[in-house]
N, C-alpha and C positions, 0 to 999 in steps of 0.2 A: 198683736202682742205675742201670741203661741208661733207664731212665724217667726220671731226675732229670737224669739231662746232657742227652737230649732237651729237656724242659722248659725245659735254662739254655742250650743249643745252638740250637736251633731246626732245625727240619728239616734245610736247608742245611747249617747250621755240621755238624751231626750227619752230615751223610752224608760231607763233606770230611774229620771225623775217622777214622769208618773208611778211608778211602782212606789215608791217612796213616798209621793203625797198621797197613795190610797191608804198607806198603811200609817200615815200619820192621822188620817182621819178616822180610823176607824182602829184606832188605839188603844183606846178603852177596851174595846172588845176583847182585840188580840193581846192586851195583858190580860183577861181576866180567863180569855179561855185559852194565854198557852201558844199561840198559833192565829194563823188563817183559818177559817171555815172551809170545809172544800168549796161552796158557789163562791168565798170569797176570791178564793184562786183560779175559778173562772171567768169573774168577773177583770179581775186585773190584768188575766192574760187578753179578753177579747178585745179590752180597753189599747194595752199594748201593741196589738196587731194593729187594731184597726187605726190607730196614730201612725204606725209607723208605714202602713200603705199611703196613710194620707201625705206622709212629709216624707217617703219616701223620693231620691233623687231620680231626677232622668237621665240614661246612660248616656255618656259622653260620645260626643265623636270622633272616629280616628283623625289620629294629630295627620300631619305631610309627613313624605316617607324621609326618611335620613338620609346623607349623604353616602356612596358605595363608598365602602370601605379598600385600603389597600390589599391588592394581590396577593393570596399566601404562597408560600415558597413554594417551590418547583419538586413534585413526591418523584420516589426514590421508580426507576425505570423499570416494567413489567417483565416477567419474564418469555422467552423467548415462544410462541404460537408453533402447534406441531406444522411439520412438512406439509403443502399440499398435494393432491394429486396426480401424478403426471400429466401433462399435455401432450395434444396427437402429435403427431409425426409431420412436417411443413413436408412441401412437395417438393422434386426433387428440383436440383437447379439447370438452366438451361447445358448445355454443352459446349465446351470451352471452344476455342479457335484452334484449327490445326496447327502444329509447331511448323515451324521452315525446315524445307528440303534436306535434307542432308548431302553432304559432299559425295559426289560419283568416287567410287572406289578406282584403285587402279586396275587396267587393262593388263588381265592374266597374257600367261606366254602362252606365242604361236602353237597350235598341234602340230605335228609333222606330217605330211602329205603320203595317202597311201602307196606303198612302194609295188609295180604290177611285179607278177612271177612270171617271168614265163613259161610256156611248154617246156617239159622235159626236166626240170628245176627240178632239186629231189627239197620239199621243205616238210617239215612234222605233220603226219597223218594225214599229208595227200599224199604221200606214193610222189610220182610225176605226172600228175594230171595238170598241174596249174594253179592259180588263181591271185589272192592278193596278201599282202601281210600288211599287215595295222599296227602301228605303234602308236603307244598312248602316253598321255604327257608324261607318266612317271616312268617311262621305257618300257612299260611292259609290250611284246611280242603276241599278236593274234593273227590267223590266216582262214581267208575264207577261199577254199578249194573250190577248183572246176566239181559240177557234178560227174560223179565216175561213169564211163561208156558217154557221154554230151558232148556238143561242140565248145569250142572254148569261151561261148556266153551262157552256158550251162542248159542248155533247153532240148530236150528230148527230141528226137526225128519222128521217134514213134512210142507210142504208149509202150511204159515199163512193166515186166513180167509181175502181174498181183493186180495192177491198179487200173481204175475205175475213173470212167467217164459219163458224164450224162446229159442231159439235153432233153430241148420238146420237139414236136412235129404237126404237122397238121396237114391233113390229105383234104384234097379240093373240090373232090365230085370232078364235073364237068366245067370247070372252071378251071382244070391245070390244066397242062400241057397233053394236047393231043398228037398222039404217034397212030395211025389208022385207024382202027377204032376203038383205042385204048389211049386213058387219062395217066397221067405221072407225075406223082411228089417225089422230092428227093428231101435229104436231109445229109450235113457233110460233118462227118466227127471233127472237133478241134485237134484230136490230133491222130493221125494216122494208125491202122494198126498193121502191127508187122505179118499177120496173117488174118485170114478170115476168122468169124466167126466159127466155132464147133458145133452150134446151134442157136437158132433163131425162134422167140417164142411171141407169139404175140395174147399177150395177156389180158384177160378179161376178169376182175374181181367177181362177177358174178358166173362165170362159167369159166372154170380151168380145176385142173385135176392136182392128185397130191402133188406127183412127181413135177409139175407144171412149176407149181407154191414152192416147192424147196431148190428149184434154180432160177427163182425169179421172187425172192421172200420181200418187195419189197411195195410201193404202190405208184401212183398216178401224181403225187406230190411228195413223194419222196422215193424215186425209182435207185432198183439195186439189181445187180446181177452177180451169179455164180462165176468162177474163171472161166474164161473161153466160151461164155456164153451172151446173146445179146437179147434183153429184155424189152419186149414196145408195148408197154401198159395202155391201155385202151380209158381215156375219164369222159367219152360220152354212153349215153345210159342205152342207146341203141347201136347195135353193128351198123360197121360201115359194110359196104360190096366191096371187098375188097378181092383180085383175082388172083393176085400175085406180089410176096416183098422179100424180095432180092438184097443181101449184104455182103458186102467185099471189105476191100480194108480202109478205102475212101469215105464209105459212106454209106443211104441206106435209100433203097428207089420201091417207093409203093404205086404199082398198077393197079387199077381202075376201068370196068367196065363202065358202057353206057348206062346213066341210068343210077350211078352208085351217088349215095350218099357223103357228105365231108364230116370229117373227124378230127379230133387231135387228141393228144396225150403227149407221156415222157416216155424218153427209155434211157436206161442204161447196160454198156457193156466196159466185161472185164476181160483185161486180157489175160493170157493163159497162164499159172505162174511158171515159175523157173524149176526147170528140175533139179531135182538133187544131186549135189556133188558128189 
């Protein structure tokens, strides 16, 4: 029965009834004194509680989910994300294909063929010595003269007054040439000289004197001589036996006793200069 009035009561309804039939029972009282008692209004609350755990409901369960509702409208577009970082640098690209040839230019005009002078010709700043004159594509005029006092292919007979000739030598012991009982090197200047030497020094870096140094200032790999003198630099480190070295204008002949040791070195001579006019 208390089940069926729950059901038509509902919780609520249900507990304000109890409260209502306590207080109709106990009516007399609570008109005579005014009020509930306080145990009376512990009484009613415990009673109230303890009904409504008892007919209190059991929580339902969740229903099935709803159908997805339609798409909302499309929001308004964000604004724009700062710049990123640079990125590295790609490698470089292969190297392209050579282009084609280009067209042969045309063929410049002919030079003109040097014209000879000959002897005796008076042309600009040779005198009549000779030689050839050069024209060049835009006309200009050049001349290459005989050397002055040469033959007419320019080449000296004999060393010119000032200048300086040089060469090696090498003496043989008993291995050159025997003339009775004496050995002979020679050695033959490139170019002839128009007289003899004025003096002949034969030089030794470790044994030679001032005057020796100052017409011969020069060495064994880089020989030098004074005018009119001729320089034979010694570059081994012992004396050769040397008996006799004779120079003319040909050339230069070192004699050799039995017994002598071989040598070589450089010499140079200069011929005498030109006097003063």
């Amino acid at each position: 029965m208390i089940s069926r009035i729950h059901q038509k009561l509902g919780t609520a309804g249900f507990i304000i009834s109890i409260v209502a039939l306590v207080a109709a029972l106990g009516g007399g009282a609570y008109a005579a004194q005014g009020g509930l008692t306080g145990k009376q209004k512990k009484e009613v609350q415990k009673i109230a509680k303890a009904e409504a755990r008892k007919f209190a409901g059991k929580p339902g369960q969740s229903g099935a989910a709803g159908a997805t509702g339609p798409a909302g409208a499309k929001g308004d577009t964000g604004d724009a994300g700062a710049t990123g970082p640079t990125g590295p640098t790609g490698s470089a690209g292969a190297t392209g294909a050579a282009g084609p040839q280009g067209d042969r230019g045309p063929t410049g005009p002919a030079g003109q063929s040097p014209e000879v002078v000959p002897l005796g010709t008076q042309v600009p700043n040779c005198e009549d010595v000779g030689g050839v004159k050069v024209i060049g594509v835009d006309g200009t005029e050049a001349y290459a003269c005989n050397g002055a006092g040469g033959t007419e292919g320019g080449y000296a007979e004999t060393l010119p007054p000032g200048r300086t000739e040089t060469g090696l030598y090498s003496i043989l012991g008993e291995s050159g040439v025997k003339v009775g009982t004496f050995f002979f090197s020679t050695v033959s200047y490139p170019v002839a000289l128009a007289e003899e030497p004025e003096e002949t020094i034969y030089y030794s870096a470790a044994h030679h004197t001032d005057e020796e140094a100052d017409k011969c200032p020069g060495s064994a790999t880089e020989p030098k001589a004074q005018p009119g003198i001729l320089c034979i630099y010694r570059a081994t480190a012992d004396p050769e036996t040397l008996l006799q070295i004779s120079a003319g204008t040909a050339g230069i002949i070192f004699a050799q006793a039995a017994g002598a040791k071989s040598g070589y070195g450089a010499w140079a001579v200069t011929a005498p200069a030109a006097p003063a006019s």
